[in-house]
C-alpha positions in Angstrom: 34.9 -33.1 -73.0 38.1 -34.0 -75.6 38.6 -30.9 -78.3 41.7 -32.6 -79.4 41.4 -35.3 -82.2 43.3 -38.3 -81.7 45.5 -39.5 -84.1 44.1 -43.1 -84.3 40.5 -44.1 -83.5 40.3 -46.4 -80.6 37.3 -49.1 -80.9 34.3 -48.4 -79.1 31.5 -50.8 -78.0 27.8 -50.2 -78.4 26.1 -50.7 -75.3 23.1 -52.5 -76.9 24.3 -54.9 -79.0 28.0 -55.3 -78.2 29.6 -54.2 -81.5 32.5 -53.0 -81.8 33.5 -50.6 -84.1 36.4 -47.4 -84.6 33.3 -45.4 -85.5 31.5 -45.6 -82.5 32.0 -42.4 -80.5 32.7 -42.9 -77.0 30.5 -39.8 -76.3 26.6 -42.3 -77.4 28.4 -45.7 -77.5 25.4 -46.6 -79.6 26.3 -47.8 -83.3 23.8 -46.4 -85.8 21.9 -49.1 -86.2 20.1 -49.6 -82.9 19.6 -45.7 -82.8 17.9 -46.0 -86.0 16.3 -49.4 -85.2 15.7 -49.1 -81.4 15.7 -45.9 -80.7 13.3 -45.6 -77.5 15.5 -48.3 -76.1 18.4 -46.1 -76.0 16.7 -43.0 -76.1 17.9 -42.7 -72.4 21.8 -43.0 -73.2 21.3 -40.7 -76.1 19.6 -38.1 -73.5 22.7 -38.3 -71.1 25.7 -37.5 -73.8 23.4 -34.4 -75.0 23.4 -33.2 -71.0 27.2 -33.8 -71.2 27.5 -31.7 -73.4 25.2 -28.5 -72.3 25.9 -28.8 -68.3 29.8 -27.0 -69.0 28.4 -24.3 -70.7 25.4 -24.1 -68.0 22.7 -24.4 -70.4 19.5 -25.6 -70.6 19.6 -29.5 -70.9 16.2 -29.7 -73.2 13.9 -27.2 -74.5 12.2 -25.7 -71.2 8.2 -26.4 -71.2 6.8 -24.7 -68.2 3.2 -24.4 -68.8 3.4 -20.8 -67.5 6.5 -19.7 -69.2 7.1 -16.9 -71.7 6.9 -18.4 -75.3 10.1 -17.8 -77.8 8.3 -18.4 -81.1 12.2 -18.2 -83.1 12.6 -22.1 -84.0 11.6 -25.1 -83.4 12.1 -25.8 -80.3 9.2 -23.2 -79.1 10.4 -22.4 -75.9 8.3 -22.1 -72.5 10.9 -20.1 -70.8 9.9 -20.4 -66.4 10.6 -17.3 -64.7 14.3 -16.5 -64.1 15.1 -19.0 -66.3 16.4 -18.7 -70.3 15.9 -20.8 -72.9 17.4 -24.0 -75.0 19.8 -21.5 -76.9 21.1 -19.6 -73.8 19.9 -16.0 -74.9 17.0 -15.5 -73.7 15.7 -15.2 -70.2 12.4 -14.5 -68.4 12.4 -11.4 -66.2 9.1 -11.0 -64.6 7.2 -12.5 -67.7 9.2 -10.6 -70.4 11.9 -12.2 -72.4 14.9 -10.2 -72.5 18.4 -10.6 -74.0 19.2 -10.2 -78.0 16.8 -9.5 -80.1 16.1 -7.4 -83.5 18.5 -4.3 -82.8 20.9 -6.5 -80.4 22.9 -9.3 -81.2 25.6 -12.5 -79.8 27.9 -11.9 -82.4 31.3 -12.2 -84.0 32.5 -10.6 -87.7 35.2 -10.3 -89.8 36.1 -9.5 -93.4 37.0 -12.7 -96.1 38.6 -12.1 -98.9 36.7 -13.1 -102.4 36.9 -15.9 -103.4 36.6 -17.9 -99.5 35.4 -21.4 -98.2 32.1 -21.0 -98.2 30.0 -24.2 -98.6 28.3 -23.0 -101.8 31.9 -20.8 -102.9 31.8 -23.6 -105.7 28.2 -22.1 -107.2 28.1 -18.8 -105.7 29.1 -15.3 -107.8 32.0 -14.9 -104.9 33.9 -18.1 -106.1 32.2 -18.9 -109.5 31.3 -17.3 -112.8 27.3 -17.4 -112.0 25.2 -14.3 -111.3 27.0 -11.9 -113.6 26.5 -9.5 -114.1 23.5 -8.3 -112.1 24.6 -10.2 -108.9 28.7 -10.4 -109.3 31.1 -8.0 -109.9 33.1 -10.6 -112.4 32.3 -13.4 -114.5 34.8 -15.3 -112.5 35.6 -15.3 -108.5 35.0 -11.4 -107.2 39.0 -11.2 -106.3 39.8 -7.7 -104.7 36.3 -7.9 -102.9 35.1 -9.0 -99.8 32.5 -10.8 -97.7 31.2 -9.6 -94.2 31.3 -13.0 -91.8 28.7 -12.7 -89.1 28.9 -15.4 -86.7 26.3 -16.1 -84.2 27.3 -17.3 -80.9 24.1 -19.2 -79.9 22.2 -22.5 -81.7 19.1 -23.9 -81.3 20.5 -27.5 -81.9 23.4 -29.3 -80.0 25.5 -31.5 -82.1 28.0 -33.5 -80.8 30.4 -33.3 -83.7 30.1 -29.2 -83.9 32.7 -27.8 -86.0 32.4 -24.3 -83.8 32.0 -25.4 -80.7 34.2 -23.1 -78.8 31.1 -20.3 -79.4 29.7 -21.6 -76.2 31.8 -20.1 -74.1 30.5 -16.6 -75.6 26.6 -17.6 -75.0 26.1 -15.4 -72.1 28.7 -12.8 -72.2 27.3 -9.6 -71.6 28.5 -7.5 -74.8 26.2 -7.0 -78.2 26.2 -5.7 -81.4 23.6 -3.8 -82.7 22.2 -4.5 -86.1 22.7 -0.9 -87.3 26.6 -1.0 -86.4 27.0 -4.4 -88.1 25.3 -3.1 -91.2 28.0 -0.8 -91.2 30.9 -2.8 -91.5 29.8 -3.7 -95.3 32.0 -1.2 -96.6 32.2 -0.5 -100.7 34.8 -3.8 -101.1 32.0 -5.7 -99.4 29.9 -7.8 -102.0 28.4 -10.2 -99.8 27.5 -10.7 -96.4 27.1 -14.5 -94.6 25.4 -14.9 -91.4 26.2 -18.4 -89.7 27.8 -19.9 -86.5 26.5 -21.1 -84.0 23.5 -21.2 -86.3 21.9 -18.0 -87.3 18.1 -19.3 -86.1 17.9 -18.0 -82.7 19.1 -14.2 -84.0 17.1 -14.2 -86.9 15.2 -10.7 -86.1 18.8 -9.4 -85.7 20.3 -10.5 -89.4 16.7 -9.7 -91.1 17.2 -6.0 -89.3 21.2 -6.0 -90.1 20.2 -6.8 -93.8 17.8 -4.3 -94.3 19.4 -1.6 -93.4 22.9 -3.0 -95.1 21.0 -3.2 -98.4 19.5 0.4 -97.7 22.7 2.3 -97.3 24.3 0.2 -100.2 21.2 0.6 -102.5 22.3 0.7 -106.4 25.4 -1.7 -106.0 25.8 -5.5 -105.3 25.2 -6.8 -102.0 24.1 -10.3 -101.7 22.7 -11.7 -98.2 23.3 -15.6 -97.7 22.7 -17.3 -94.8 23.8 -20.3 -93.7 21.9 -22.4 -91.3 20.6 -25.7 -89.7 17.1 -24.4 -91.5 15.0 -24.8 -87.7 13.7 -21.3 -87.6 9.9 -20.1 -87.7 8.6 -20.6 -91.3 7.1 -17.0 -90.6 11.0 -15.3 -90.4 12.3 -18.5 -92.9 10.0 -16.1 -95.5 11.5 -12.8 -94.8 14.8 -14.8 -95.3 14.1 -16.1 -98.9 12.7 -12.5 -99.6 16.1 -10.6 -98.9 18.3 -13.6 -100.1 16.6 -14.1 -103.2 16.1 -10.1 -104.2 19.9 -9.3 -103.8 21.4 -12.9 -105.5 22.0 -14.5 -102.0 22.2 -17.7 -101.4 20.1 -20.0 -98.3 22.4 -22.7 -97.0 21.1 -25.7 -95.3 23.1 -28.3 -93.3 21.1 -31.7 -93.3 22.7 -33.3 -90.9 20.8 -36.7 -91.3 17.8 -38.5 -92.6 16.4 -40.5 -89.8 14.6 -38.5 -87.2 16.4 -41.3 -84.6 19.7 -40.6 -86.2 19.3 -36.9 -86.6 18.2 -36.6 -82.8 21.3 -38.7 -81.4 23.7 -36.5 -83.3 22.0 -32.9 -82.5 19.5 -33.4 -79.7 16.5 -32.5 -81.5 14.5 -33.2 -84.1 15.0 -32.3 -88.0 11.4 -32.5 -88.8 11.2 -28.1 -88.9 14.4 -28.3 -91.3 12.9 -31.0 -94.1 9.6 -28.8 -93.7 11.2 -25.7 -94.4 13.4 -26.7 -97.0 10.8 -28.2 -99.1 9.0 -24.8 -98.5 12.0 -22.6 -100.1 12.0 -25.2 -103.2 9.2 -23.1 -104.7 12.3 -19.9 -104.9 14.7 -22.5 -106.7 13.2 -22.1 -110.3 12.3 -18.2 -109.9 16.2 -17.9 -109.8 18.0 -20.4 -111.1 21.0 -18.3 -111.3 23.4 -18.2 -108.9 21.4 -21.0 -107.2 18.8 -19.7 -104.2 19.1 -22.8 -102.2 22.1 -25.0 -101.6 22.4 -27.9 -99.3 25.4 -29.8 -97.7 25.9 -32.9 -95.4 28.7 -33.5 -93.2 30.3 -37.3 -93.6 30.6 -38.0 -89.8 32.2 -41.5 -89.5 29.9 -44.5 -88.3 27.1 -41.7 -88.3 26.1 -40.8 -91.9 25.6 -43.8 -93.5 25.1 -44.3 -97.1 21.2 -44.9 -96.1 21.2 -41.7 -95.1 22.8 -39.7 -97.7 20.5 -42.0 -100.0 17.9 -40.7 -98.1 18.7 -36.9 -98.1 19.8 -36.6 -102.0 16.5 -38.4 -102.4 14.6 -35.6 -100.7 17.0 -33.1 -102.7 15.7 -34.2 -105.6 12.2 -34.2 -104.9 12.2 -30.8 -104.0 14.3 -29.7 -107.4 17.4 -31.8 -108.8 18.9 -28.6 -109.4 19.9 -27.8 -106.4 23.4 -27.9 -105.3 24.9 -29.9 -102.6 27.7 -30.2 -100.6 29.6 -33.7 -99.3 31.9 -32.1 -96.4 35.0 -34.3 -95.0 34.3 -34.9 -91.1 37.3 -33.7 -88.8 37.0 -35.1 -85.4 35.7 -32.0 -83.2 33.5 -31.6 -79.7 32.0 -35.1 -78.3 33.1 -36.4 -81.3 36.9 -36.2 -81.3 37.7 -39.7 -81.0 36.0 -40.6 -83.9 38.4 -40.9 -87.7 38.6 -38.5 -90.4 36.2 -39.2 -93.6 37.2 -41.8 -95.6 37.5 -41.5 -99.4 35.5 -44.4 -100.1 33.0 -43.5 -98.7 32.7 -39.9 -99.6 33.0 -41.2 -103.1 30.5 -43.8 -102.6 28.3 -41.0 -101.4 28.3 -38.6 -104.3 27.3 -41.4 -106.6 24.5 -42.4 -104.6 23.9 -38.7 -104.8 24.2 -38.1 -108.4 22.4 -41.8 -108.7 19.0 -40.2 -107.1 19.4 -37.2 -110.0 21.4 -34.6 -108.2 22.9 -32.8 -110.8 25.8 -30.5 -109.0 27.1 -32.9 -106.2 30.6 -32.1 -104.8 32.7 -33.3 -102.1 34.4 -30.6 -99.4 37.0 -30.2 -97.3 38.7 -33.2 -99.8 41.8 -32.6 -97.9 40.4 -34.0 -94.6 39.9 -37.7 -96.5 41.7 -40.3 -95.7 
């Protein structure tokens, strides 16, 4: 497993049809094209760089399905946890037919204070970084400097990308210490105007950050606090509503990364599929118009080299704008990270090429992130 980038891409050859390309990760050796066009075919090579991945970090190498296993109901994945044994996201385990580990009043977390305005995905369109939501939702008409949001981090996910950004939260998965969701609530002290639950990916903890909220927005009642949260969107639709409640009453914000279009492509990069996101998303399109300011819904796409072709940003602005053209979304510069550091930085061509395919499709706020990263 590399975690250093290398300076130059080497070229890479695709094990089906013999391509050669410096944006072919050594980690799949598959170009995009046969996983999108032949994707049982090399379905199997797919499955071994997602094991290479989990066995370090001793977890689960697919979503466990034992006929007899306690259910998790928390994403997606719907895990069949077997006895003694935990499931895809590493946190929770079957003792004797119950599921213990976090849950609603304990959580796998890290936090810290950012200072106002910070580098949030939607900082561009949020009250924290822009002049929207004032002044029932910001404490300026401008970036909220001399305030502060409350980071939660998450140290779990329900999906496994190769080119994770935060990978290093593995090694926390099964470490013994928690946080419970009074305690966090806490920490949002009277400089705190928002709070941002991500990772990791906040899905697998959602009972803890619903709890951490509620009581945050209790003990802060009759000032701003905004919730956001900031996710791969695979959670149960049933907590995805309790999320869009709390967001959308206190000028929060919901976050999704769509990491791809194809179901092939989107599977080869994270190891499951993104059929629960694009479901879930297209159910929080019905908020977008109750609040149009700051924005309820934002989304954002990471440019991973060889990976996120324009097809499939054509494809994902597409479904953008089905759901509301309003919506705001976020081009992120790649930086080679995980199973994917041999891969190059984002080019400027292509991010470039992608925003106009994006604004082409009717996207009306398209930006490009993480700009420094181009190359």
């Amino acid at each position: 497993m590399g975690i250093i980038p290398s300076m130059k891409a080497p070229k890479q050859t695709c094990l089906r049809c013999r391509r050669e390309s410096g944006e072919i990760s050594e980690a799949l050796r598959l170009c995009i094209q046969c996983i999108r066009g032949h994707f049982q075919e090399v379905l199997p090579r797919i499955e071994k760089a997602h094991r290479a991945a989990r066995t370090p970090f001793d977890l689960p190498l697919k979503p466990p399905k034992d006929p007899h296993g306690a259910p998790c109901a928390i994403c997606f994945n719907e895990c069949l946890i077997p006895e003694g044994g935990e499931g895809y996201c590493g946190l929770r385990r079957n003792r004797g037919g119950v599921l213990v580990g976090v849950n609603s009043e304990q959580g796998n977390l890290g936090w810290y204070y950012d200072s106002l305005p910070t580098n949030c995905v939607a900082d561009w369109v949020c009250p924290g970084g822009s002049d929207s939501g004032y002044p029932r939702f910001s404490y300026a008409k401008g970036p909220e400097y001399g305030y502060k949001n409350l980071a939660v981090f998450y140290q779990a996910c329900s999906f496994n990308c190769l080119f994770c950004q935060n990978w290093t939260f593995r090694h926390r998965i099964h470490q013994e210490e928690s946080i419970s969701a009074a305690k966090l609530a806490q920490f949002a002290d009277e400089q705190t105007s928002c709070i941002c639950f991500f990772g990791g990916d906040p899905t697998p903890q959602l009972p803890h950050s619903l709890e951490a909220s509620r009581i945050a927005l209790e003990r802060c009642r009759g000032r701003i606090l905004r919730i956001c949260w900031e996710t791969n969107g695979s959670m149960n639709p049933s907590l995805l509503e309790g999320m869009a409640e709390i967001a959308f009453e206190s000028g929060g914000c919901i976050k999704f990364d769509l990491k791809a279009w194809s179901e092939p492509v989107h599977f080869a990069l994270c190891g499951v599929s993104n059929r629960r996101t694009m479901e879930n998303f297209k159910h929080l399109g019905r908020w977008v118009n109750k609040r149009p300011d700051p924005p309820f819904l934002a989304a954002s796409t990471l440019l991973v080299p060889g990976y996120i072709d324009e097809d499939e940003i054509r494809g994902i602005s597409g479904f953008i704008a089905s759901v509301s053209p309003e919506i705001p979304y976020a081009l992120l510069a790649f930086h080679p990270q995980f199973h994917f550091v041999d891969l190059p930085t984002t080019s400027r061509s292509h991010a470039m090429r992608c925003k106009e395919i994006a604004e082409g499709v009717g996207l009306k706020r398209v930006r490009i992130g993480n700009a420094h990263l181009l190359r």
